[in-house]
N, C-alpha and C positions, 0 to 999 in steps of 0.2 A: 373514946377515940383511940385509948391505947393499940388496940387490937388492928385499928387502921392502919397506924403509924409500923406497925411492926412487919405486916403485912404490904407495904410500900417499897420498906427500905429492905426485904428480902428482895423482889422484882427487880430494885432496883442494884442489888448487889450479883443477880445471876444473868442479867444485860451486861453488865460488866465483866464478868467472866466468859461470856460465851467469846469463841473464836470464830470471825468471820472467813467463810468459805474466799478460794482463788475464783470460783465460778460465781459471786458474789460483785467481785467488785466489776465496775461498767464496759461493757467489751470493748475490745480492741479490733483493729484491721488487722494486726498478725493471729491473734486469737484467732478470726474467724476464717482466715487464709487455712490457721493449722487445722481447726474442725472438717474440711475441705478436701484435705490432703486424702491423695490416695496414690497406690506403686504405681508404674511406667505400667501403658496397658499392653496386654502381648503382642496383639496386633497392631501396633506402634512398630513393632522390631519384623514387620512381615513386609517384603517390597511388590507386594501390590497392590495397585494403586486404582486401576480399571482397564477393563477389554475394550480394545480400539478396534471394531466389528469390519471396517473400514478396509483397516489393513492388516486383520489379522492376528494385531501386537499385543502384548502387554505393556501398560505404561505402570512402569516402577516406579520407587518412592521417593526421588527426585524430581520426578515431574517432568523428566527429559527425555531419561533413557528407555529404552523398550526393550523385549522378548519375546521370543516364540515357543509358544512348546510342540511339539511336532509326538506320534504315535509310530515307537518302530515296530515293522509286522519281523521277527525272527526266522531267521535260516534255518527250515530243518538239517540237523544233522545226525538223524538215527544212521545208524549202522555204514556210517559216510568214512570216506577212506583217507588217512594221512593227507593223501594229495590232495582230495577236494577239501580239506580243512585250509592247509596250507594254502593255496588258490586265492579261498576265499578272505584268510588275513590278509594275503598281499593287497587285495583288490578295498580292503577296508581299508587298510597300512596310508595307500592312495589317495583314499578320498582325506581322511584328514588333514593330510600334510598336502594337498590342493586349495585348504582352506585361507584365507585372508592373515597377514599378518600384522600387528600394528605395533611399534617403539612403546606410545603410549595407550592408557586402557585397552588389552588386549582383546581379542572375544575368546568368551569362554564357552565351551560345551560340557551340558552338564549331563551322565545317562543315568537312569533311575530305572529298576527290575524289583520287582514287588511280586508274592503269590494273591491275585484276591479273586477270594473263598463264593462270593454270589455268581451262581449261574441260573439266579430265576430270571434275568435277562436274556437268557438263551430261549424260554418256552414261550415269551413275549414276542423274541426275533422268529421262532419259527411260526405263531399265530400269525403275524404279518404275513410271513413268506408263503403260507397254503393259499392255496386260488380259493378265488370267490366260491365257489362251487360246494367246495369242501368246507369253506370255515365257518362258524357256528351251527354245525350238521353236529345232531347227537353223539354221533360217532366222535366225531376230532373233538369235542369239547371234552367227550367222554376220558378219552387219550391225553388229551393234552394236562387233562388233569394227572394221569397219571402219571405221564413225563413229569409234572413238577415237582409228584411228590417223589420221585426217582431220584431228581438233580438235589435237589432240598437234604436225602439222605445222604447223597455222594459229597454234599461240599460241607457238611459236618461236622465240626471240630475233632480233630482223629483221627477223621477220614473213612471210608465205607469200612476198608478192611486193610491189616499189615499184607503189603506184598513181599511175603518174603521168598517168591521163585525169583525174582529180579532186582526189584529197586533194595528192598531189603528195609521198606519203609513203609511209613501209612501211606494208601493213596485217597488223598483229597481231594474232591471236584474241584477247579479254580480255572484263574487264565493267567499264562504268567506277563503280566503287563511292563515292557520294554517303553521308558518314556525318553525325550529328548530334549533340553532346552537349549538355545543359542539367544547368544544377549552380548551385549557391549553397553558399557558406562560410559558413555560420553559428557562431555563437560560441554556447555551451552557454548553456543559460537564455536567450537572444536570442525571444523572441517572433515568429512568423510575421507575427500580425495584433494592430492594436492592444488589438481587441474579445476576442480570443480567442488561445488558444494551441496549433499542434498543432505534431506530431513535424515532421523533418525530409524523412522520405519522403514524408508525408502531403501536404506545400507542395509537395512537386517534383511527384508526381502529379496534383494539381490543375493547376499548371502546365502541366506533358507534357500533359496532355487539353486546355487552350487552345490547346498549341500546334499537336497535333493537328489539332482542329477547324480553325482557323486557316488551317492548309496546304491542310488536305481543302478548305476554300471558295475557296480559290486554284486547285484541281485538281491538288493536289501529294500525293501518296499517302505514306504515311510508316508503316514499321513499330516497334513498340518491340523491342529487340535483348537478351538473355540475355548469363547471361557467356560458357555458348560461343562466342558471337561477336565478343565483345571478347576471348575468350581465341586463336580460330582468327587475328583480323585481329593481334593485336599479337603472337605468336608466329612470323609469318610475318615481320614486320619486324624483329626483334631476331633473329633465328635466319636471315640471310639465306643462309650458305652452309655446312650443318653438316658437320665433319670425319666426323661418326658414320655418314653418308648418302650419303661421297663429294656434297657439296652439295646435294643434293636434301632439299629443306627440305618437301617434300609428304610423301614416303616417312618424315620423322623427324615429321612431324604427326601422322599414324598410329602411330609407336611409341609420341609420348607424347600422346595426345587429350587433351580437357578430362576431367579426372576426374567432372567432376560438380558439385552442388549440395549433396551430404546426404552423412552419416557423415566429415565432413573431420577431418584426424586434429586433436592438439593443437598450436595457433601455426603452424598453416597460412597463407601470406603470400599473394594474389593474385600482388604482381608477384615473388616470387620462381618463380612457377612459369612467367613466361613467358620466362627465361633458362636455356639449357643451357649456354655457353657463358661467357668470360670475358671483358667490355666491358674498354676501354681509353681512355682522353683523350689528347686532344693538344694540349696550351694553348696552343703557341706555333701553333698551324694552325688551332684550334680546331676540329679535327674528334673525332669518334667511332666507337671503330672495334668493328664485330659478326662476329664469325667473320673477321676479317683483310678485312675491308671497309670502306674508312675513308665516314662518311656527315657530313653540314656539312648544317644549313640557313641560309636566304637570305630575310634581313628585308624588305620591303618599306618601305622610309622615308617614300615620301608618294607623292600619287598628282600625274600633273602638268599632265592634264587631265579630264574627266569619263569615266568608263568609259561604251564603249557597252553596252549593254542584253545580258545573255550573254556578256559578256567572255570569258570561258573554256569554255563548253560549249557556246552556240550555234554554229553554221554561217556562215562570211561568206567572201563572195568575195574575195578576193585575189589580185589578177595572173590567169593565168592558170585557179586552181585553185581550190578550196571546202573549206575545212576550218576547225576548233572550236583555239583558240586552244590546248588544254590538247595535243590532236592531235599535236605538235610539241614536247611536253615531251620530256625524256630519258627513256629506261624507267626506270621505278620510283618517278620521281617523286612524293610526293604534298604536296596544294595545301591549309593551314591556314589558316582565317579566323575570327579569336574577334572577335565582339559582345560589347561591355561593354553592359547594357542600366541604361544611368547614368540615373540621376535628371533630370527635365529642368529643374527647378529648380536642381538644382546646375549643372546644364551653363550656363543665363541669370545666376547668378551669375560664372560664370569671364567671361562675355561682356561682364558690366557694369564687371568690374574690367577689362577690355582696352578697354571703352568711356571710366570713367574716367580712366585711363593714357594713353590714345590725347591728348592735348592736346598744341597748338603748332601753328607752320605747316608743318613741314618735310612733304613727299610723304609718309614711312614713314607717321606719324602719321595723316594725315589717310586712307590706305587703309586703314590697322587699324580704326579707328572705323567706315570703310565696310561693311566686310567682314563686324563684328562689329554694325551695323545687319542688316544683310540675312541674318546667321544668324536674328539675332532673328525678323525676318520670317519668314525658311522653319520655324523652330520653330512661330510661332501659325497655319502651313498645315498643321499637323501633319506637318512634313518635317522628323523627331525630328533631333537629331545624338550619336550615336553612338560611343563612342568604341573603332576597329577597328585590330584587327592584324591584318595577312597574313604569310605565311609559307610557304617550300617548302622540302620536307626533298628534299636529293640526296643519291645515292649513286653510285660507281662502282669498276670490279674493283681498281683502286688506285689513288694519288694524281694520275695522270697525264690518266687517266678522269677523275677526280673533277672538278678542275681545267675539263675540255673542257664537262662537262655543265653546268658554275656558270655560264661562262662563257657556255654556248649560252641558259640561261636567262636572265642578265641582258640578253642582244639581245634576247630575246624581250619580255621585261617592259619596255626600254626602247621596243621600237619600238611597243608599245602603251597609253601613257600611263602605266607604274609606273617608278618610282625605286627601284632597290635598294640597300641600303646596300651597300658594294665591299665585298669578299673581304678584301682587307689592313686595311680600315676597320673590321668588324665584332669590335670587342674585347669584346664579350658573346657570342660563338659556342655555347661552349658552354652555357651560364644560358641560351638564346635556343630551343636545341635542346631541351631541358627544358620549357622553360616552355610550348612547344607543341605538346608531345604532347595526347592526349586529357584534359581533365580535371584539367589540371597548372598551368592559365593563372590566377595570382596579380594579382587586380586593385590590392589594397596595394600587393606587390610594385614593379609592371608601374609607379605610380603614385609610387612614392618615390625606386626605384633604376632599373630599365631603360629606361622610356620611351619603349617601341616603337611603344604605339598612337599611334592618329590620330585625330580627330575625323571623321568623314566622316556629312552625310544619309543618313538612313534609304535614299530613293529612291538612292542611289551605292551601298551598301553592296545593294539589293535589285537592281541593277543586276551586280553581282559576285558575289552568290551562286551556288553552281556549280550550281542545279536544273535552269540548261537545259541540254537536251543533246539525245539522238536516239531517238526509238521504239524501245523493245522488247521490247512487242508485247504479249497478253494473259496471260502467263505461264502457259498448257499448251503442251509441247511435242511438238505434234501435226505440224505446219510447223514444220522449225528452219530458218531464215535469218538473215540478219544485218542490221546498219546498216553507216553509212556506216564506223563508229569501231569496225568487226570486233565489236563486241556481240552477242550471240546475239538475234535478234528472234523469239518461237515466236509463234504462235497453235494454236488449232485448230478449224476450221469444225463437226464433228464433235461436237464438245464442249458440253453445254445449256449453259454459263454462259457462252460466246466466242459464241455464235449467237446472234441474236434474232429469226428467222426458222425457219431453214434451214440446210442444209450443203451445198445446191446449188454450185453455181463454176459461174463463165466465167475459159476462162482464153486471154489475146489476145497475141499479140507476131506482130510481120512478119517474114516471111524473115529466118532468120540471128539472129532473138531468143535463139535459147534454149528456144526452146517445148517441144522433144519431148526436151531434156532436163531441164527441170524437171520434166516428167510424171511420165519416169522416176523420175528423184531422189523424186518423191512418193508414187508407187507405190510404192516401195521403203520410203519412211517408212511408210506407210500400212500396208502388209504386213506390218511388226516389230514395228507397236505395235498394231491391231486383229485380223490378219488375219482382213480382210473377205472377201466373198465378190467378186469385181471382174470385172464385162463391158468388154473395151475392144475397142471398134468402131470400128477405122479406114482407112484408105485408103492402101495404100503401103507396107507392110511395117515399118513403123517399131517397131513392139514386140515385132520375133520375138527377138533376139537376149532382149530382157528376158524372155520366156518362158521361151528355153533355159536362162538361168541359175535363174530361180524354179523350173523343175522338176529343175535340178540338185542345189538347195537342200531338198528334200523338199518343195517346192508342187506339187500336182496341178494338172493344166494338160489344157486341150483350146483347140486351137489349128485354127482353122479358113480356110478362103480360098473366098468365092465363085469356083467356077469350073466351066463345064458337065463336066469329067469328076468331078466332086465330087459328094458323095451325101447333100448339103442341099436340103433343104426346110423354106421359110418361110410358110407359109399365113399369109393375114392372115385368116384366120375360122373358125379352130381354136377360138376359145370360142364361137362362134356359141349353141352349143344350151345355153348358163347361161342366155341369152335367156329360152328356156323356162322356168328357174327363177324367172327375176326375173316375167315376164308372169305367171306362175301365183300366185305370191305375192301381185303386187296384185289379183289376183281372190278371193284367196280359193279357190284351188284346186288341185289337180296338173294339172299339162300333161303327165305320165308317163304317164296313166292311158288305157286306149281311148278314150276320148272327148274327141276335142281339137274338137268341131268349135265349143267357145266360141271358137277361137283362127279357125280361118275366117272364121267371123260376123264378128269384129272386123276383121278383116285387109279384110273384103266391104266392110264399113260405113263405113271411112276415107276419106273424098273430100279433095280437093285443097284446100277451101273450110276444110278445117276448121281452125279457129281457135285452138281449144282446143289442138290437136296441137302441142307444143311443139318447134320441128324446128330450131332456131339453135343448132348445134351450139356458135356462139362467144359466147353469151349470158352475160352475167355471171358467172361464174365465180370464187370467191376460192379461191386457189389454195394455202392456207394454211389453209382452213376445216380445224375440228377435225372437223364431221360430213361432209363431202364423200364422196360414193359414186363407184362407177366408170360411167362410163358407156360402157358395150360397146356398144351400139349407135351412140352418137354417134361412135365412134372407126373401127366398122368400116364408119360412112356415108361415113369421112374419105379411108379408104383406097378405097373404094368409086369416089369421085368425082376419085381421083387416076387411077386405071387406064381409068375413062370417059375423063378427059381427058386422058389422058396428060401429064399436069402444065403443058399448055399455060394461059395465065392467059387466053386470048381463049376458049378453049372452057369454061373455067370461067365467064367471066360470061355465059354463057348459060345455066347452071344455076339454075333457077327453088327458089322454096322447095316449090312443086309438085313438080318434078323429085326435091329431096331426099325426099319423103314417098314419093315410088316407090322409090327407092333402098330406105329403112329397110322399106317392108313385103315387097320381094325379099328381103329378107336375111331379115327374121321366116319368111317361107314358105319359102325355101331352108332355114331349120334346121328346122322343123316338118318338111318333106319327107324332111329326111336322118334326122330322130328316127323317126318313120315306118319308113323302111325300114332301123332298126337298124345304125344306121350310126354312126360316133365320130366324124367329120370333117365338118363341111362345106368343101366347096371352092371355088374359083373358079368353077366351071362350074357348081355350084350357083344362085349368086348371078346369073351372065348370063342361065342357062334359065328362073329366077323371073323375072326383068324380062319375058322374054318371054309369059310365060305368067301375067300378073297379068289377075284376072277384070275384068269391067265396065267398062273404059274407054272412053274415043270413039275412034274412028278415029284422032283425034288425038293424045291420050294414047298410045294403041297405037301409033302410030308412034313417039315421043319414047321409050318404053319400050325400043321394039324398036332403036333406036338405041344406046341406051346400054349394050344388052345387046350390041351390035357389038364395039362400042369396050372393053368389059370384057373379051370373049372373045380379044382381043388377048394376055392374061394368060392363057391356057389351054393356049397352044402353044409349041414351039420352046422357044428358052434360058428367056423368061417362065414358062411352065409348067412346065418342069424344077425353079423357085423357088420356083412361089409355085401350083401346081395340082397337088399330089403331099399325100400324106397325111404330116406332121408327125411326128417321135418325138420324146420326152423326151429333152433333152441328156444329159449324163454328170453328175453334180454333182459338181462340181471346187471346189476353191479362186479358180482364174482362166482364165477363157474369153477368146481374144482372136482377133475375127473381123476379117479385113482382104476387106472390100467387094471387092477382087480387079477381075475384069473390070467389074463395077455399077458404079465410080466411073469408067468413062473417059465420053468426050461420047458423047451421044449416049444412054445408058444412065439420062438422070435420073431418069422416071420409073418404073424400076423398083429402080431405088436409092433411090427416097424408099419404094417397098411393100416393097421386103424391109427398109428399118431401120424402119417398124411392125412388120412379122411379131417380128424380135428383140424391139423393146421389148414387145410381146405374149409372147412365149418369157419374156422376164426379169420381168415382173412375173408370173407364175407361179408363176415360182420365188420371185420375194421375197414372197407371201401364202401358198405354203409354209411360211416358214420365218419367218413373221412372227412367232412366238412365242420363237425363240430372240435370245440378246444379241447375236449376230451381223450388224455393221453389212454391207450391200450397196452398194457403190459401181460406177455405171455411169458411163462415160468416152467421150465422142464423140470422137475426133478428127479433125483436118480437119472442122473442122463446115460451112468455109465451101461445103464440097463437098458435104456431106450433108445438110444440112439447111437450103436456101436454100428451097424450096418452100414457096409462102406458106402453105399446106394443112396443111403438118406442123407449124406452131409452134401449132395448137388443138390438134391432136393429143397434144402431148409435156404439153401444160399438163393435159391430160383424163387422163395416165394417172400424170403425174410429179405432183400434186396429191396425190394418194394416199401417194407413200412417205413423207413424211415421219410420219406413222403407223406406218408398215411399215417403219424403220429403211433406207431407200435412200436414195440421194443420186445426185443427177444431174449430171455434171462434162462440160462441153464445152468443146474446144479449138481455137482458132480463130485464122487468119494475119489473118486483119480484119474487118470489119463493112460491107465496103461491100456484099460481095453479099448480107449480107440483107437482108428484103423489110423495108417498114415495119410488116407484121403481127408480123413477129417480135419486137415490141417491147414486147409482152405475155410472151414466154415468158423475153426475156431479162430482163425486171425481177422474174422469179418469182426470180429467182438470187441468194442474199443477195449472195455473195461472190465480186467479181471483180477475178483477179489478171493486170495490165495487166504485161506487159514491153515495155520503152525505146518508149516512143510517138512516133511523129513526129507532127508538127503537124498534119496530112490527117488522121490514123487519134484523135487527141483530138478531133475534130473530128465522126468517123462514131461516137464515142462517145459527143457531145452528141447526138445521133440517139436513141437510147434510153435513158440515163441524164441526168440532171438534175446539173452541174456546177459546181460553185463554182469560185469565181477561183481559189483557193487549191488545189483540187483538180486545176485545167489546171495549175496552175503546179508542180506536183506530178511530173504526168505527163511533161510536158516537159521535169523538169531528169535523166529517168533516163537511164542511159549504158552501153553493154557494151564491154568489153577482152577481146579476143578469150584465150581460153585463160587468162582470170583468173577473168571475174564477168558478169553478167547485174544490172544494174538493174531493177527493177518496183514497183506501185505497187496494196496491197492496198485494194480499196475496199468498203466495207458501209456500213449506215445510221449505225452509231456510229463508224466511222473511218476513218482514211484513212493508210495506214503506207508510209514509202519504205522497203522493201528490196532487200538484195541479196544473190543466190542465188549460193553457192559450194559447188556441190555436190562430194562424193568421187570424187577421178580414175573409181570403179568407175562411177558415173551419167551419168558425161558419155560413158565406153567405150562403156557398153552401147544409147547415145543414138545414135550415130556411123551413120548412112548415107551420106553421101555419096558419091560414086563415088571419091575418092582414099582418105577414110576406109576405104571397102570393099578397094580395093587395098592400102593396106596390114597390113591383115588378113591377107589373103590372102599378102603378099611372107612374114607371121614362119611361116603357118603353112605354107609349104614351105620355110622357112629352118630352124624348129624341129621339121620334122615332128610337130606338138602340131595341136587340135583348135579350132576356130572361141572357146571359148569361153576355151580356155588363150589363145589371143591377143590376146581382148580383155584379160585382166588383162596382159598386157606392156604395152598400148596402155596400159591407167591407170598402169601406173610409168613408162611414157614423160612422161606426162602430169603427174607428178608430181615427177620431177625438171623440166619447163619452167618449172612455177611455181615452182619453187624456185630 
């Protein structure tokens, strides 16, 4: 039993020795309080609390007080003049210091200006805005795809491409988003008004509608914002790079959308819903870090001389370049500015105590009293003072970045009159980051402990507000372009509420503008989101390629070329015999029936003398009237008098008002004679052997008759008659017709290139009082107008038939390398045109635009500052009665492809498609990802 014993009293010697564990002995209540513990959560220090859908508000983390956040739309200010800046701070200066003031919890307005980078919400907004008709058509889905992949390149980190002829900077797709909060902290039981007492929402929306109104009489547009919108914008800030999404914080936006307003479960938190993620501090860095992205903001300590006017969103020259202060931030920056709206009683009291204090001889002294005189002053001009903090929140992919971006910001706020507190200086970083988020800015606080604001004039503070910035534009996206700041600029001509006219265009640029590939680009918009019925008539082959692809696309196409082996016919007096209908009608009679000879008698009875007979075919006309009729006679006296003169202007003014009454009563007896003999056409040779054979003239008359019917028969024969003296068919009805004037546009050929583009404009409005009943807009397209349409004879013409469509859902769109060759008559047809979109104007051609448009300073100095970079961008300059917008067209590699004739463009077409043995239209898509990696 030795071995037992020995064996016992070891056991028992190493129980004895062992050390019992703390986790050993029996638990505690503080024990298991401390296993428990965990930090203060982030969203504890966030003041919202839930959307009160009711009234609009937010209820903050007091449970009393509320907020609004409100969406500012920004004042373009491209190329806008001292004075309209000025103007327009006063009228800002205004509304703030209009606002409510209060001793205790003052209200504060906080503005927030941010760049953000997603515009695949743009290809979303325009699938909505295409008619039924058009959307999910091969075509638009076709298109729409490629817009996305367009936008998707554009908003890119980088940006598409360096502008360095202007901004001198990347241009990245974004929108620069201008927010707004108004709030007040009220204490439970605290009274609104002395007289009376109402809720907390009830005060803020009284308020919001001052301030509303306010902005509106500024010309500052402002919406009120939902919580999905404070839930979309601060969700995208806290969640910047989610591990669930591989980073893409767009694709995790959509997993988890804003739930809603109604049915929210029990102790639902606002700000716990806008963190997936686990925040983290840095106290000794003072940063804060979101998805492993450390973010710091950057106080502004004081300012060190007066800001100019736009400080941050206006446009100002610089060195060689032109860009908006904020322009130049780091990406992702965004730019916090809280107004305290203090009492201004209390503010003259702090002044009197700096008044009183100020005593002695020393210099300190005697400026302080100055300084605090002359507030005093600027308060009783009502130039309120204000007591403002600014503030910018950076970010970057980690500390090294982050660092670079703080650094680039403080150059920047230094070399323009701000003071920022340093980087190693700023021992509130984090409290600092907090307190200027949306809705978070504690005026006690701000006032006891931190001490960040500043006292700054109303007029300083209306001076830095971020509302200037750059056109964009009337928000339908009919026209998608941009500004200078990659901003999406839409309008739509198209559109009753963006028109107030018309959806006519002129659209102008010189050699090398861009012209014939904006067209494109617009055709192509135009097609995805109406498809309209489209005539384009042009000179030069310039829209076959866009054919080829529109009918590859499932668009019906008929595509035609003046040319004598070609088997077109354009009669310009194919409605001749409606004549007969309209003559019969004002009689009170049929002209169908055997007995036309009321129509002789009358035809007999017309002498040269008469007075009555209203024959000015260019006689007052509004071109806009709601009741305007067509006048078919006046239109085929037009063409009548072109083919007599063969468009010469010295044999035109030999044409008597006499002359024109023979004209019209040939044509009336030319269609009577063809009705007669059962016939559907009248023709040229109609209209000459009527001149000839008009009854009862003098010898004299009869000669001038017989003349004119010479000179018309000119049109009877050879290539002319092949055009324009052949009996007419109905086109094909297609989606897009595109006639290229072929051999008619060379010299030599004008004036029967001004009669067969009547015969057409004759063909197309047929078809458009066809089809006047359905929603199907009709758009006709000149191109080359300066080649088609310089004949001073045809701008009555086009106003005699183009008067009409806006009635009949047509639009008239002419495109044009300049304005010098038109005549001065044309200056009636061009001002019928609400809408004209000018590219990069030289100083000669603003010049032949003060010729028919009427131009403000502001307007030339518009024209003149646009600019093109060859394989980037195309500057122009949208002009109508209500405005005047600088854009710039960066159409998809596919529009600029399908643009491309030039003779090396054509050659390299040609080198891929015997390189790839592939087909003219497969090589224009290589040509656009050629094109796509350049800009890249």
């Amino acid at each position: 039993m030795a071995w037992f014993r020995t064996l016992l009293t070891r056991q028992q010697r190493d129980f004895e020795n062992c050390q019992r564990r703390a986790t050993d002995k029996p638990p505690t209540e503080r024990r298991i309080r401390q296993a428990y513990e965990r930090p203060t959560a982030f969203t504890n220090l966030l003041p919202w609390l839930e959307y009160l859908p009711a009234s609009q508000c937010f209820l903050l983390d007091d449970g009393y007080s509320v907020g609004a956040l409100f969406r500012i739309h920004t004042v373009g200010t491209d190329a806008r003049s001292e004075a309209f800046l000025s103007d327009l701070r006063d009228k800002l200066q205004t509304a703030l210091i209009s606002l409510p003031e209060e001793l205790e919890n003052p209200w504060i307005l906080q503005l927030f200006v941010q760049d953000e980078p997603h515009l695949t919400d743009l290809v979303d907004e325009i699938r909505r805005y295409a008619q039924p008709r058009a959307r999910r058509s091969r075509f638009s889905e076709s298109y729409f795809n490629v817009l996305e992949q367009h936008l998707a390149a554009i908003s890119r980190s980088g940006g598409l491409f360096d502008d360095q002829l202007v901004t001198g900077g990347p241009w990245r797709g974004q929108r620069r988003m201008v927010r707004a909060t108004l709030y007040r902290r009220r204490k439970v039981g605290q009274q609104a008004y002395a007289y009376h007492h109402i809720s907390p929402a009830e005060e803020l929306n009284d308020v919001a509608d001052k301030l509303t109104t306010a902005l509106l009489t500024a010309g500052i547009k402002s919406s009120r914002c939902t919580g999905q919108d404070l839930y979309d914008w601060l969700f995208r800030w806290f969640n910047p790079k989610p591990v669930v999404t591989d980073g893409d914080t767009e694709a995790l936006l959509k997993l988890a959308p804003y739930p809603g307003d109604s049915d929210m479960p029990f102790g639902h938190d606002f700000a716990e819903r806008l963190m997936l993620g686990m925040p983290h501090s840095d106290a000794n860095h003072g940063l804060w870090w979101f998805d492993g992205l450390p973010h710091k903001v950057i106080t502004v300590q004081a300012l060190r001389n007066i800001p100019p006017i736009g400080l941050f969103g206006a446009e100002r020259q610089v060195g060689e370049h032109r860009f908006a202060l904020f322009d130049r931030m780091p990406e992702n920056t965004v730019l916090s500015m809280t107004i305290t709206l203090k009492a201004q009683d209390a503010v003259r009291n702090h002044l009197a105590q700096v008044q009183r204090g100020a005593v002695g001889d020393y210099p300190e002294a005697k400026l302080a009293a100055r300084d605090a005189d002359q507030a005093q002053m600027e308060i009783a001009r009502h130039n309120k003072l204000f007591p403002v903090q600014l503030a910018f929140f950076v970010r970057g992919d980690n500390e090294a970045a982050l660092h670079q971006h703080i650094n680039q910001v403080h150059s920047l706020l230094l070399a323009n009159g701000l003071q920022p507190i340093r980087e190693a200086d700023d021992v509130l970083a984090l409290d600092s980051y907090l307190r200027n988020l949306p809705m978070a800015y504690c005026e006690v606080h701000d006032q006891r402990e931190a001490r960040r604001s500043r006292l700054m004039f109303s007029k300083h503070a209306a001076n830095l507000a971020p509302v200037y910035g750059r056109s964009t534009g009337a928000g339908h996206p009919g026209f998608v372009f941009f500004n200078r700041g990659a901003e999406p600029l839409v309008f739509d001509p198209l559109h009753s509420e963006d028109r107030k006219k018309n959806g006519h265009a002129l659209i102008i640029g010189p050699t090398g503008a861009g012209k014939s590939a904006t067209l494109v680009y617009l055709i192509l918009q135009m097609m995805a989101i109406y498809r309209p019925r489209i005539f384009i008539i042009e000179a030069g082959n310039s829209f076959g390629l866009l054919g080829q692809y529109l009918h590859a696309q499932g668009v019906s196409l008929n595509q035609v070329t003046l040319a004598p082996n070609v088997d077109v016919s354009l009669p310009p007096f194919s409605d001749a015999l409606k004549l007969l209908d309209q003559r019969s009608k004002a009689v009170g009679s049929s002209a169908h029936n055997e007995n036309t000879d009321w129509l002789s008698d009358e035809l007999d009875n017309e002498t040269v003398d008469g007075d009555e007979q209203k024959v000015d075919s260019e006689a007052g006309d509004d071109v806009d009237s709601e009741d305007a009729a067509r006048d078919l006679l006046g239109e085929m006296e037009i063409a009548s008098r072109i083919m007599i003169t063969g468009g010469d202007s010295r044999e035109d003014v030999r044409m008597t008002r006499a002359d024109r009454l023979l004209i019209r009563n040939a044509i009336l007896r030319a269609a009577k004679t063809v009705f007669d003999a059962g016939r559907e056409q009248v023709l040229t040779q109609d209209v000459a052997q009527a001149l000839r054979d008009l009854p009862g003239l003098s010898a004299q008359r009869q000669e001038r008759s017989v003349e004119m019917a010479d000179g018309m028969s000119l049109f009877c024969h050879g290539l002319a008659g092949h055009f324009f003296n052949r009996l007419g068919n109905r086109w094909p009805a297609v989606d897009v017709t595109i006639v290229d004037m072929g051999i008619l546009a060379r010299e030599g050929y004008e004036d029967q290139l001004t009669v067969a583009y009547i015969g057409l404009m004759n063909h197309i409005h047929d078809c458009v009082e066809r089809h006047q009943n359905d929603a199907r807009p009709t758009l006709v397209i000149t191109d080359e107008g300066h080649i088609i349409t310089t004949n001073p004879l045809l701008s009555p013409y086009v106003i005699k038939i183009v008067k009409m469509w806006r009635k009949l859902g047509a639009w008239f769109w002419i495109a044009t390398q300049n304005l010098d060759d038109f005549p001065q008559a044309s200056k009636r047809m061009l001002n019928m045109l609400e809408w004209w979109l000018c590219l990069v104007m030289p100083k000669e051609e603003v010049e032949q635009i003060s010729r028919f448009k009427d131009l403000s300073t502001e307007q030339k100095a518009m024209l003149l500052a646009t600019r093109k970079s060859p394989k980037q961008y195309t500057e122009g300059v949208v002009l109508t009665d209500e405005r005047a917008l600088l854009f710039r067209n960066v159409p998809p590699p596919l529009a600029l492809a399908l643009a491309m004739t030039e003779k090396d463009e054509k050659a390299r077409r040609h080198q891929i498609m015997q390189e790839r043995g592939c087909t003219e239209l497969e090589a224009v898509n290589v040509v656009a990802e050629e094109l796509s990696r350049v800009r890249g």
